[in-house]
Every structure is written in structure tokens, then in C-alpha cells.
CHARMM internal coordinates of N, CA and C (Angstrom, degrees):
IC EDIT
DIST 1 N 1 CA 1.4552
DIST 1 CA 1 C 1.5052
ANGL 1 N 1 CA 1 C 108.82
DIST 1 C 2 N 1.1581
ANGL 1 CA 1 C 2 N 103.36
DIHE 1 N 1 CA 1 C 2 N 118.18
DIST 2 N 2 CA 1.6334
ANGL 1 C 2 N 2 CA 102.79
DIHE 1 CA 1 C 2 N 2 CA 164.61
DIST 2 CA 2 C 1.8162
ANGL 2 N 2 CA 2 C 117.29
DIHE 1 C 2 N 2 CA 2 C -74.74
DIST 2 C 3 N 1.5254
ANGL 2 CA 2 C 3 N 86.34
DIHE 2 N 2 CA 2 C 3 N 168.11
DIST 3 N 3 CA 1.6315
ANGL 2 C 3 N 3 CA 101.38
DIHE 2 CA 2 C 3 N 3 CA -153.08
DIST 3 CA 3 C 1.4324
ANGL 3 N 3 CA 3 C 79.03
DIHE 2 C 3 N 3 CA 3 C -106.65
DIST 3 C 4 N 1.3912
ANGL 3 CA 3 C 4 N 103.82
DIHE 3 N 3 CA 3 C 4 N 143.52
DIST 4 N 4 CA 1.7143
ANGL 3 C 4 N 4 CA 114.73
DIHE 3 CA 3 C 4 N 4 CA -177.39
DIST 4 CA 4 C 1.8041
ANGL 4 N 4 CA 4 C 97.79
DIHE 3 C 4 N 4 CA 4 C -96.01
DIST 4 C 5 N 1.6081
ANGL 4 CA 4 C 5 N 115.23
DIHE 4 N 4 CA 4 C 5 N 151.31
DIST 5 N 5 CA 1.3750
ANGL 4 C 5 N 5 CA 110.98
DIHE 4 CA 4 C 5 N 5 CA -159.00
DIST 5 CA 5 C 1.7417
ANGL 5 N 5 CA 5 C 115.67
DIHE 4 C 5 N 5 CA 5 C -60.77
DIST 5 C 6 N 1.1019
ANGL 5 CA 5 C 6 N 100.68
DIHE 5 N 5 CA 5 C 6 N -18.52
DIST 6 N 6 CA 1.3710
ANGL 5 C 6 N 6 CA 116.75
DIHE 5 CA 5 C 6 N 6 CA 172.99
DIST 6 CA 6 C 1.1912
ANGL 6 N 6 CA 6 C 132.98
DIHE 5 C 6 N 6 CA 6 C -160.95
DIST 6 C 7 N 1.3687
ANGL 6 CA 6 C 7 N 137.32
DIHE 6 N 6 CA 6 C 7 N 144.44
DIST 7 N 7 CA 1.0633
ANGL 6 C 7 N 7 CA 134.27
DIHE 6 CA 6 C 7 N 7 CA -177.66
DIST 7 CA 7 C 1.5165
ANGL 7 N 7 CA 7 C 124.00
DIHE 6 C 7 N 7 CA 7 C -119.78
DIST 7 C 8 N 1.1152
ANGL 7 CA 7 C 8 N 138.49
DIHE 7 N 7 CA 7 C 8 N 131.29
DIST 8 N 8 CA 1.5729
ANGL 7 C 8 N 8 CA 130.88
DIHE 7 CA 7 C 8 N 8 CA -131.78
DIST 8 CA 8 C 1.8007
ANGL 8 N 8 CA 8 C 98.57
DIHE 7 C 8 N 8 CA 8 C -119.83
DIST 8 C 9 N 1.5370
ANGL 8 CA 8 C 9 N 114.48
DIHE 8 N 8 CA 8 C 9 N 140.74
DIST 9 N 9 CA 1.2029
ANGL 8 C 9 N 9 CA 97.69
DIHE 8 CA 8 C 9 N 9 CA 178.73
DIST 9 CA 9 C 1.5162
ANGL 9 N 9 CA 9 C 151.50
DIHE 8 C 9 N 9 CA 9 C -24.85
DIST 9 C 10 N 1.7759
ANGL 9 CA 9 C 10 N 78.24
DIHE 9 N 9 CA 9 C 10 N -42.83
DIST 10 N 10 CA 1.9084
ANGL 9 C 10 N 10 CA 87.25
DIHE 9 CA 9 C 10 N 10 CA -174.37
DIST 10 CA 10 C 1.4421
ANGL 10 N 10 CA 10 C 85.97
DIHE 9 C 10 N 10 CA 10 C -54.56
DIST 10 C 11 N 1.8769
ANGL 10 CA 10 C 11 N 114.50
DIHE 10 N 10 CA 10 C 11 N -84.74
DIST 11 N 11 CA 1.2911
ANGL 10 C 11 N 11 CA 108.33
DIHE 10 CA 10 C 11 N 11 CA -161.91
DIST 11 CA 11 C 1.5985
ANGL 11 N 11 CA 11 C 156.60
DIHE 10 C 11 N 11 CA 11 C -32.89
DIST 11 C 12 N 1.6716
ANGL 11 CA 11 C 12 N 76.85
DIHE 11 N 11 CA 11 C 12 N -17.57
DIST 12 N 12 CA 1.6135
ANGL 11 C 12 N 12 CA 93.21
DIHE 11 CA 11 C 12 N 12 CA 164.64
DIST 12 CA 12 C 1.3380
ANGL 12 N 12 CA 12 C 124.15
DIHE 11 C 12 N 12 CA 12 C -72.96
DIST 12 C 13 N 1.3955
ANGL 12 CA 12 C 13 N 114.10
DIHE 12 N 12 CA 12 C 13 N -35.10
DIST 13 N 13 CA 1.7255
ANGL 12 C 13 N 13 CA 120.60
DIHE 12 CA 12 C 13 N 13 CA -169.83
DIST 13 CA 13 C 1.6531
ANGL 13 N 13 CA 13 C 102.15
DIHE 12 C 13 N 13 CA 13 C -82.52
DIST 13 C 14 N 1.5954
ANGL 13 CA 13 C 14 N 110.63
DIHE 13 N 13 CA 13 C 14 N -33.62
DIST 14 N 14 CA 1.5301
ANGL 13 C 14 N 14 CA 108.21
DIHE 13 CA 13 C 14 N 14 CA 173.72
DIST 14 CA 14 C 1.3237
ANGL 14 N 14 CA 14 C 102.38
DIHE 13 C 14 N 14 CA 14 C -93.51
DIST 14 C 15 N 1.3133
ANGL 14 CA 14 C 15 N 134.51
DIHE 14 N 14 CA 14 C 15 N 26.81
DIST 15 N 15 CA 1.7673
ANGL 14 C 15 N 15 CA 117.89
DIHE 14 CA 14 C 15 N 15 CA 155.28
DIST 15 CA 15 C 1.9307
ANGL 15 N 15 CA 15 C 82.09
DIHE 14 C 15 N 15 CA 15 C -85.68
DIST 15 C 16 N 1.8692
ANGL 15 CA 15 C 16 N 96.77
DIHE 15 N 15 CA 15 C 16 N -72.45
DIST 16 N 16 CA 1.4722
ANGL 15 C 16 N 16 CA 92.96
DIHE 15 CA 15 C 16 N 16 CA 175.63
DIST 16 CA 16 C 1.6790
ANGL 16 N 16 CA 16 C 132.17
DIHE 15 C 16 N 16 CA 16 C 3.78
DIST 16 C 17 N 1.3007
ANGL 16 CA 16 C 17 N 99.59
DIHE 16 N 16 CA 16 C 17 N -67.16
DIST 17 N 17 CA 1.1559
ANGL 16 C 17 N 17 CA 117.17
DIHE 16 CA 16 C 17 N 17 CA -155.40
DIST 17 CA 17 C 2.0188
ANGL 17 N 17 CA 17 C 96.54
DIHE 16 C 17 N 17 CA 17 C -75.96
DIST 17 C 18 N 1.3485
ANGL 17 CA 17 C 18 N 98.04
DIHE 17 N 17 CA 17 C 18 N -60.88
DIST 18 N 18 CA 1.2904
ANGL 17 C 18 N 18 CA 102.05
DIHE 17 CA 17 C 18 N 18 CA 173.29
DIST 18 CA 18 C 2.2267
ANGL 18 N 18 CA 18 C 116.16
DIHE 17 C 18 N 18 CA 18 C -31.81
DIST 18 C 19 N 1.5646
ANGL 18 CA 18 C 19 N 102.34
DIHE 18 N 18 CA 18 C 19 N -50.41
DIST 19 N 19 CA 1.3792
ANGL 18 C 19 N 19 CA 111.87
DIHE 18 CA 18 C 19 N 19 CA -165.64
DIST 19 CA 19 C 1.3418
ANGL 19 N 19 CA 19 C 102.42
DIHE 18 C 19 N 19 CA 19 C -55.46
DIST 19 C 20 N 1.2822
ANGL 19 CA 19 C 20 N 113.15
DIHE 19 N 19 CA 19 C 20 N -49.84
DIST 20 N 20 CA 1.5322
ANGL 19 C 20 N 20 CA 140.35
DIHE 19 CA 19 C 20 N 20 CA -146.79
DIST 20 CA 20 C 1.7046
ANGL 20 N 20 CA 20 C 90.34
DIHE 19 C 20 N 20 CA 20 C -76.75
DIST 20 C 21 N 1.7191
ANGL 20 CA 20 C 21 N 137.92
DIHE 20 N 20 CA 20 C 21 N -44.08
DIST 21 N 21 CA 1.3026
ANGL 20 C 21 N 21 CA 132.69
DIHE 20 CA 20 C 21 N 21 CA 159.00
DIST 21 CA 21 C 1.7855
ANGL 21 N 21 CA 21 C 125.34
DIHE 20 C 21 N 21 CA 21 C -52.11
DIST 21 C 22 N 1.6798
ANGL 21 CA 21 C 22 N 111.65
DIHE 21 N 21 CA 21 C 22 N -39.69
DIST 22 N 22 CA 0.7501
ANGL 21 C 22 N 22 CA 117.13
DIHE 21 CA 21 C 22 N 22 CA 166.35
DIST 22 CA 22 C 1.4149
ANGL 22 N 22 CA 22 C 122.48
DIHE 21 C 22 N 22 CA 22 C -55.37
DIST 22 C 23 N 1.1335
ANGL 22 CA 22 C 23 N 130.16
DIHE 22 N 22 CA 22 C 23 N -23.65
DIST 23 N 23 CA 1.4958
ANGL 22 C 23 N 23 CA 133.20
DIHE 22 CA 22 C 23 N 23 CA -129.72
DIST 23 CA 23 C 1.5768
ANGL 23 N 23 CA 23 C 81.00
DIHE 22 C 23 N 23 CA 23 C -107.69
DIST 23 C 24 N 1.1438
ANGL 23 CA 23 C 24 N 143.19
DIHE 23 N 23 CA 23 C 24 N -15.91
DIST 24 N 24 CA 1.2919
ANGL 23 C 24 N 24 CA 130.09
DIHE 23 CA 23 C 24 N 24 CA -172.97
DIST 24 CA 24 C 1.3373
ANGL 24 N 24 CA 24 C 111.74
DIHE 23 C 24 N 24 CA 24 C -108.29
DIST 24 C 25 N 1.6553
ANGL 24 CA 24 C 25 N 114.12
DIHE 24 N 24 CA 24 C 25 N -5.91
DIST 25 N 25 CA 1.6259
ANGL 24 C 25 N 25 CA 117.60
DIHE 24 CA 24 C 25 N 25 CA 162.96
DIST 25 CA 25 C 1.4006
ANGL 25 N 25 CA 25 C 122.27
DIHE 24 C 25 N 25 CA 25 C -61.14
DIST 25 C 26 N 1.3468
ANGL 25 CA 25 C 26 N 119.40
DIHE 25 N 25 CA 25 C 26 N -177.38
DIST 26 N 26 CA 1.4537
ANGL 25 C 26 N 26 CA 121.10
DIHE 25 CA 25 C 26 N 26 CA -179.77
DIST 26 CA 26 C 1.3275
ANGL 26 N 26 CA 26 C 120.35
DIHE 25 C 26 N 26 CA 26 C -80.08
DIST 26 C 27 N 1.2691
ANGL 26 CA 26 C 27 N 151.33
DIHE 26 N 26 CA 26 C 27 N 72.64
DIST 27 N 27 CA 1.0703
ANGL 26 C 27 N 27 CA 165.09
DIHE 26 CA 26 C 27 N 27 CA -162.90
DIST 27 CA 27 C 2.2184
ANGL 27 N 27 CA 27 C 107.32
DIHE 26 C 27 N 27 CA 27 C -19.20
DIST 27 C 28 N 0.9933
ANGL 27 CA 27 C 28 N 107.99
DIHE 27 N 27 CA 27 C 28 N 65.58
DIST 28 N 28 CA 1.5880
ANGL 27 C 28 N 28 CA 123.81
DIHE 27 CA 27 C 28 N 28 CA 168.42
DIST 28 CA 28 C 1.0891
ANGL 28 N 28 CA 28 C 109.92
DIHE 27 C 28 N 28 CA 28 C -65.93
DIST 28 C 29 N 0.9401
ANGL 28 CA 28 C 29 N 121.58
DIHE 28 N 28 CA 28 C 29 N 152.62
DIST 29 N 29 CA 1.5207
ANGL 28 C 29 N 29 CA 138.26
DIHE 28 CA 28 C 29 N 29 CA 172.67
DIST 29 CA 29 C 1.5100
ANGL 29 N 29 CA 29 C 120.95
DIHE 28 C 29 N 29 CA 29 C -43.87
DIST 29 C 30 N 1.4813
ANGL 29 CA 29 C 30 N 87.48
DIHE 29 N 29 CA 29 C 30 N -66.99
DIST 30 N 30 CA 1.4094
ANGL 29 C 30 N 30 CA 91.53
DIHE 29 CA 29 C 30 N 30 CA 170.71
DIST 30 CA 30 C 1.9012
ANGL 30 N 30 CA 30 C 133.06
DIHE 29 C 30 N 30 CA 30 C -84.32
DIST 30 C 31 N 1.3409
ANGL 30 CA 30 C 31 N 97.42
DIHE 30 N 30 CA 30 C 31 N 1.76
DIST 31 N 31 CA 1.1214
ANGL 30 C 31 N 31 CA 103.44
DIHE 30 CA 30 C 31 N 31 CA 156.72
DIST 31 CA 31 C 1.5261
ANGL 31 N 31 CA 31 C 133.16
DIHE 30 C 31 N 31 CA 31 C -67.56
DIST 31 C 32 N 1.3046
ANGL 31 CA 31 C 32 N 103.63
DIHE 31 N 31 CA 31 C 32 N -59.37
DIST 32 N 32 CA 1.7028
ANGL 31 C 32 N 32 CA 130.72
DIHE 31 CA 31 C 32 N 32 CA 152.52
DIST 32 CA 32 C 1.3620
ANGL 32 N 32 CA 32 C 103.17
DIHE 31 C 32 N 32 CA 32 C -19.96
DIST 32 C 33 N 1.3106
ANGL 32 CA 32 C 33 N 126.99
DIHE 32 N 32 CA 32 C 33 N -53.15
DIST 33 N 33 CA 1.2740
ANGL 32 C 33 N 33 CA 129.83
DIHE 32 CA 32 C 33 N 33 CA -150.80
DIST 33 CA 33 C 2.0077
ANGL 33 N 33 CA 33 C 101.78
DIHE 32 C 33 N 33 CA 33 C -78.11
DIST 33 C 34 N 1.0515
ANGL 33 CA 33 C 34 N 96.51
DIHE 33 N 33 CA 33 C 34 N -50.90
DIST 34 N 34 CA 1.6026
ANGL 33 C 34 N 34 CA 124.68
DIHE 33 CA 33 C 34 N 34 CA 162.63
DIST 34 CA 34 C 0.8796
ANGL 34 N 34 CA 34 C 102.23
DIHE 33 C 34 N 34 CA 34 C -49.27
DIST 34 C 35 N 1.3398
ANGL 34 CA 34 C 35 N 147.63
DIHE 34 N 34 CA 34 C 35 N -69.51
DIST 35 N 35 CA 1.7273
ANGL 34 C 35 N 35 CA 134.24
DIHE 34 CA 34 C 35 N 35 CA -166.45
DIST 35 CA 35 C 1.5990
ANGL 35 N 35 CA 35 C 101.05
DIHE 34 C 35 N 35 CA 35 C -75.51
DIST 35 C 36 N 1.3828
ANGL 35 CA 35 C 36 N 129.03
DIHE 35 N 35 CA 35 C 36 N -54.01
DIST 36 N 36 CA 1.3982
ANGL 35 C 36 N 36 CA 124.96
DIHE 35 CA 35 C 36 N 36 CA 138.23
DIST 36 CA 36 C 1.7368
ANGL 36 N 36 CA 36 C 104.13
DIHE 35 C 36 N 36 CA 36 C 32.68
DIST 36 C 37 N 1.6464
ANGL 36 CA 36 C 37 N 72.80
DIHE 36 N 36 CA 36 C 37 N -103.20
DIST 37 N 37 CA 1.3783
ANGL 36 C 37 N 37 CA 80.97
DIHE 36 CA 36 C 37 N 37 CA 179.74
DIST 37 CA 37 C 1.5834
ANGL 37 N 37 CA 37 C 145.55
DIHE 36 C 37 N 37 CA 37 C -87.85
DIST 37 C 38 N 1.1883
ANGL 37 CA 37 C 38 N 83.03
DIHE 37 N 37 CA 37 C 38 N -0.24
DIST 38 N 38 CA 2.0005
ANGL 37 C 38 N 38 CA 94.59
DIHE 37 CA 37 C 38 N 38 CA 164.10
DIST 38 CA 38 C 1.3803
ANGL 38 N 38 CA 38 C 101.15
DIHE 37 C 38 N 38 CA 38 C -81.59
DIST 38 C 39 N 0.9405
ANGL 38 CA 38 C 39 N 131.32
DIHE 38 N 38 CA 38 C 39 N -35.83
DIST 39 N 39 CA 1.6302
ANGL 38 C 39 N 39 CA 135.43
DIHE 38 CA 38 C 39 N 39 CA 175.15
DIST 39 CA 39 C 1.4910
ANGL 39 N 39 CA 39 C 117.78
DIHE 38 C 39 N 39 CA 39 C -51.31
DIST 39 C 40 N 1.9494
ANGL 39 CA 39 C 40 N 126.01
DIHE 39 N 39 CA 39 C 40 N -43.73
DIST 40 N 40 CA 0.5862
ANGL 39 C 40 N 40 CA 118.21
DIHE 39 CA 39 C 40 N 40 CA 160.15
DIST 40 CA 40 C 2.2493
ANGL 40 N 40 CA 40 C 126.33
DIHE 39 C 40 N 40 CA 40 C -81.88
DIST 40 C 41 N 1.3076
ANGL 40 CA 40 C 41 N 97.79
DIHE 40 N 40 CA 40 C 41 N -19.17
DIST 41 N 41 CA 1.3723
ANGL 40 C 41 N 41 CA 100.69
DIHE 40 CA 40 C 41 N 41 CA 158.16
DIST 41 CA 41 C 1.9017
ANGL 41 N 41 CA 41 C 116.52
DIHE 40 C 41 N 41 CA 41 C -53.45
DIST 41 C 42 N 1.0350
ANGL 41 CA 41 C 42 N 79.76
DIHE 41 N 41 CA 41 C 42 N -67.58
DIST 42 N 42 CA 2.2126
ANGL 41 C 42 N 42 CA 80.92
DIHE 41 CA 41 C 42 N 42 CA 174.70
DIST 42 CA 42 C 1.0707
ANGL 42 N 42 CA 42 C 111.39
DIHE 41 C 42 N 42 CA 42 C -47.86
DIST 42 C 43 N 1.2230
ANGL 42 CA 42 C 43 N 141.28
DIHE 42 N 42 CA 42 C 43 N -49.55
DIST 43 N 43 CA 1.3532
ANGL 42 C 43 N 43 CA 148.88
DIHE 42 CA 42 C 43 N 43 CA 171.17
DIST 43 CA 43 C 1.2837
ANGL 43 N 43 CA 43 C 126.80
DIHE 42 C 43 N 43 CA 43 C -52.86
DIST 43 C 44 N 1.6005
ANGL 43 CA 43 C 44 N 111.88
DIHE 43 N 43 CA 43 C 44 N -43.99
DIST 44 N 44 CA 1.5465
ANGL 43 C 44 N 44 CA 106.61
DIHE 43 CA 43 C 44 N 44 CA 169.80
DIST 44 CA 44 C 1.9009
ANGL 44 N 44 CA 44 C 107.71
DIHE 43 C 44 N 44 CA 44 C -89.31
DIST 44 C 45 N 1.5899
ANGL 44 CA 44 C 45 N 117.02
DIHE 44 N 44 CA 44 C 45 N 17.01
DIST 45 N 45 CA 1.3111
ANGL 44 C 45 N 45 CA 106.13
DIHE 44 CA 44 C 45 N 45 CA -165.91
DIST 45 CA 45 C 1.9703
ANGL 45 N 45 CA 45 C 83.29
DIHE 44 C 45 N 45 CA 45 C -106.69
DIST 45 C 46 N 1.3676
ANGL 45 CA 45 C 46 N 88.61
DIHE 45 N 45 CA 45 C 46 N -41.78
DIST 46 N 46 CA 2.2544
ANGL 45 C 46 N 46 CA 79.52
DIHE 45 CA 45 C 46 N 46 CA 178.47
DIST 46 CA 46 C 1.3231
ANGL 46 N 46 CA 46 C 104.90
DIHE 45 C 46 N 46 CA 46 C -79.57
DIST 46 C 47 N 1.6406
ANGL 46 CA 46 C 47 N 131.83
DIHE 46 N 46 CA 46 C 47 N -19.80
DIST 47 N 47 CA 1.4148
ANGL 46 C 47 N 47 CA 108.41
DIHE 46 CA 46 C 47 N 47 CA 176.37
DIST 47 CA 47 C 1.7714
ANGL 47 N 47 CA 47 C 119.94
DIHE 46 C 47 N 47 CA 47 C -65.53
DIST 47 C 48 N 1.2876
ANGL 47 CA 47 C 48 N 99.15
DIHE 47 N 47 CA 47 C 48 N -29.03
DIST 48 N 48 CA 1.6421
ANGL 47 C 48 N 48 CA 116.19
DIHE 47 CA 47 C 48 N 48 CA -179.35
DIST 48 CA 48 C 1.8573
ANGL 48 N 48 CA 48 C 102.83
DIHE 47 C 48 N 48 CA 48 C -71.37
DIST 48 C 49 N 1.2381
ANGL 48 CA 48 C 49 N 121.81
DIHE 48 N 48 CA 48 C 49 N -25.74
DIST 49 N 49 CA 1.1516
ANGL 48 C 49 N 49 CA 114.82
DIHE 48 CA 48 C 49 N 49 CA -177.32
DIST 49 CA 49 C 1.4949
ANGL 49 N 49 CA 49 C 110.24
DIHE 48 C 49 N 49 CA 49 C -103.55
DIST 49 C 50 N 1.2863
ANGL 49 CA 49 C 50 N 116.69
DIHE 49 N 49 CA 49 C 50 N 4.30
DIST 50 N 50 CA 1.2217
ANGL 49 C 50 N 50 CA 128.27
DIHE 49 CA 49 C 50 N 50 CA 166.82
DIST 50 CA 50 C 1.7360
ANGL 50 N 50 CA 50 C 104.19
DIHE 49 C 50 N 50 CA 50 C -78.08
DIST 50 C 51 N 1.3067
ANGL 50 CA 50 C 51 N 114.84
DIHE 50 N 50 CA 50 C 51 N -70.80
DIST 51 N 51 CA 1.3200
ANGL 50 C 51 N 51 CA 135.30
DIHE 50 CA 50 C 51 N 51 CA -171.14
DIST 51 CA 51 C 1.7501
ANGL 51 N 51 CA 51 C 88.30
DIHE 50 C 51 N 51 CA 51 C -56.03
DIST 51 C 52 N 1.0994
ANGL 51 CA 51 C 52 N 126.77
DIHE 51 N 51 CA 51 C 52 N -73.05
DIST 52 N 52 CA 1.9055
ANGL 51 C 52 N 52 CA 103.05
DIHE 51 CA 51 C 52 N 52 CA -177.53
DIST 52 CA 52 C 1.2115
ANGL 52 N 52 CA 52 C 135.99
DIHE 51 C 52 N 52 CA 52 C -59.01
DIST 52 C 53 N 1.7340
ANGL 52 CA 52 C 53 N 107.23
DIHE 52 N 52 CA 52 C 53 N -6.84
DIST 53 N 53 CA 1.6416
ANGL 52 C 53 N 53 CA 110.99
DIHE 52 CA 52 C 53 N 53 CA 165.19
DIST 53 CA 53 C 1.5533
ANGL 53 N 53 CA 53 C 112.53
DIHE 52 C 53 N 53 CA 53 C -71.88
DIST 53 C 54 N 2.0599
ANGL 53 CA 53 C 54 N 108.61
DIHE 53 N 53 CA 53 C 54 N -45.76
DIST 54 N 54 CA 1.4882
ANGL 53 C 54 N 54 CA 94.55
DIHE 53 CA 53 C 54 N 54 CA 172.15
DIST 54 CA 54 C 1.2545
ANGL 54 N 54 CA 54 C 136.11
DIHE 53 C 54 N 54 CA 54 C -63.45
DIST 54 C 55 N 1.5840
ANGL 54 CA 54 C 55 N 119.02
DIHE 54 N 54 CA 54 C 55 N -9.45
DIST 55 N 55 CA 1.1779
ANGL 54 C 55 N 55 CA 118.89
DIHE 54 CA 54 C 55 N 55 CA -152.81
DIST 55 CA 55 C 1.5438
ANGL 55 N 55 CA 55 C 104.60
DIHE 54 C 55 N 55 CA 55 C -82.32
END
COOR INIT
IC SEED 1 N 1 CA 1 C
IC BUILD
């Protein structure tokens, strides 16, 4: 999955929010795949806000 060029506060707190509902479903296949990749979305959205706090 590609990473979209940016991802904007709101959307971050409602991927968040979205994962965090998911996360208590039954772990499906294709669910997995979905948190998957919201997992790596969240991840490259605080690593990027990591790297502009040090800068």
C-alpha cells in the first residue's frame, strides 16, 4: 500500500480512532489486512511528526 503524501490531523485521530474499534473485532483475514495497513499509516504519520519536532 502506498502512503498518501500526507496525512492531516483530523485523519490521523479518525484512522486512530477507527483502528482502536476495530481492534476488539474478531481478527479475519481481511480485517488484519486493514489494520495492516492503518498500522503502517499511524506509524509513518508520528514518525513524520517526530522528525519535524527535531528539526
Amino acid at each position: 500500500m502506498d502512503l498518501p503524501p500526507e496525512l492531516s490531523e483530523i485523519d490521523y485521530h479518525l484512522l486512530v480512532a477507527e483502528f482502536d474499534m476495530l481492534w476488539s473485532r474478531r481478527p479475519e483475514p481481511a480485517l488484519r489486512e486493514r489494520m495492516d495497513q492503518m498500522m503502517r499509516l499511524i506509524s509513518a504519520f508520528e514518525e513524520s511528526r517526530r522528525m519535524a519536532s527535531s528539526a
